[in-house]
C-alpha positions in Angstrom: 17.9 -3.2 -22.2 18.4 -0.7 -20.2 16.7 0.1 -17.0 16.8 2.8 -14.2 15.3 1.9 -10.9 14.8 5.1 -8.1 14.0 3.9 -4.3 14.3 6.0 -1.1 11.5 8.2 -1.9 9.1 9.0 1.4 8.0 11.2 3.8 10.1 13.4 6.1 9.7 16.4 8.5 11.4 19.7 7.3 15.0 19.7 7.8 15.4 15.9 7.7 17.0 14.1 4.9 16.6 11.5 2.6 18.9 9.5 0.3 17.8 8.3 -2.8 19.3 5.8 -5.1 18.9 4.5 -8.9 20.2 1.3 -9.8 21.0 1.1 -13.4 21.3 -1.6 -15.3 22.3 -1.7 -19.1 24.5 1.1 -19.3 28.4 2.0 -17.8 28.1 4.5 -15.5 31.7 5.9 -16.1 30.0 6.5 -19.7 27.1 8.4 -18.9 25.6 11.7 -17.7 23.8 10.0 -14.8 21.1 12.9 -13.2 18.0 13.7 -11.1 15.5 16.0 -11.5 12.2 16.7 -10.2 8.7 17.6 -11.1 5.6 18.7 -9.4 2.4 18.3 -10.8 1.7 20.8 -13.8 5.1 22.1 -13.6 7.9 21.2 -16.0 10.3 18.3 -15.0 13.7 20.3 -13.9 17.1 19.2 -13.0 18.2 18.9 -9.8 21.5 17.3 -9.7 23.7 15.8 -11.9 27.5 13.9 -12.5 29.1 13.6 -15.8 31.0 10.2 -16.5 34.4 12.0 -15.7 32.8 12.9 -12.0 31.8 16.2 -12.5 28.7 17.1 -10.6 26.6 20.1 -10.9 23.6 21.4 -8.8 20.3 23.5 -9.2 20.9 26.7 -7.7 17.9 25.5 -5.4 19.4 22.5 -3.8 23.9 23.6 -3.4 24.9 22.9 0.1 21.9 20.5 0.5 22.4 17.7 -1.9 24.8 16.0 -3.2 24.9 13.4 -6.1 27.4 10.5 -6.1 28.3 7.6 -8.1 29.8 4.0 -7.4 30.4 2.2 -10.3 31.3 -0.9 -9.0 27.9 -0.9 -8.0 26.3 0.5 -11.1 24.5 2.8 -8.8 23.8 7.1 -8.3 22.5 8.3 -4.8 21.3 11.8 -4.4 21.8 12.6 -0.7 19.2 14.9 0.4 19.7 17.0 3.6 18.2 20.6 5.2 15.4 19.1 3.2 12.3 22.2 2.9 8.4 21.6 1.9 9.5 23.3 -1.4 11.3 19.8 -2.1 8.3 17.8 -2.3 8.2 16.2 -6.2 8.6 13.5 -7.5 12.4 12.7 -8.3 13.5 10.7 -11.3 16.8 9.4 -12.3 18.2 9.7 -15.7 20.8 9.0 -17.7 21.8 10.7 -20.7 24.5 10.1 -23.6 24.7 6.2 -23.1 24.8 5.1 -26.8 23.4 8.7 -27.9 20.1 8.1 -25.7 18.5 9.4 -23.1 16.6 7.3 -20.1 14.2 7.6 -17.4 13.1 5.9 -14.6 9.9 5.8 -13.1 10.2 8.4 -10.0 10.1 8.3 -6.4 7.7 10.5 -4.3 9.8 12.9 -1.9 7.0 14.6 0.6 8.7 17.2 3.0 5.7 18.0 5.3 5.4 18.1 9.3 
């Protein structure tokens, strides 16, 4: 069964940072298209971050030079470091992986609140 678990979430001033992290469980990491995105309420969910299994990482246009996604596999684990963070940030971030036998997973979000 696989499960995807986001923590790190919380509240932090404009241009503070926050790392988030999903642990994953059920799936190989070096296997998987492993990403975050974000929604805000009545907006679409859209992606903010993502690595392929090879390691390649790619970034919403909204977010390059201010986040950065990473993987440790030993750890079966993705962390989106969050810096520069704006009040435009504020959503709710899920993690996801996609392509781990041809399916695609969520996890249940973590609340990101950028506010002074």
């Amino acid at each position: 069964q696989v499960q995807l678990v986001e923590s790190g979430g919380g509240l932090v001033q404009p241009g503070g940072s926050l790392r988030l992290s999903c642990a994953a469980s059920g799936i190989i990491l070096s296997f998987t298209t492993m990403g975050w995105y974000r929604q805000a309420p009545g907006k679409e969910r859209e992606l903010v971050a993502h690595i392929t299994g090879g390691g390649r990482t790619n970034y919403a246009d909204s977010v390059k030079c201010r986040f950065t996604v990473s993987r440790d596999n030993a750890k079966n684990t993705v962390s989106l470091q969050m810096n520069s963070l704006k009040p435009e940030d504020t959503d709710d971030y899920y993690c996801n992986a996609d392509g781990w036998r041809n399916n695609n997973y969520w996890g249940q979000g973590t609340q990101v609140t950028v506010s002074s």
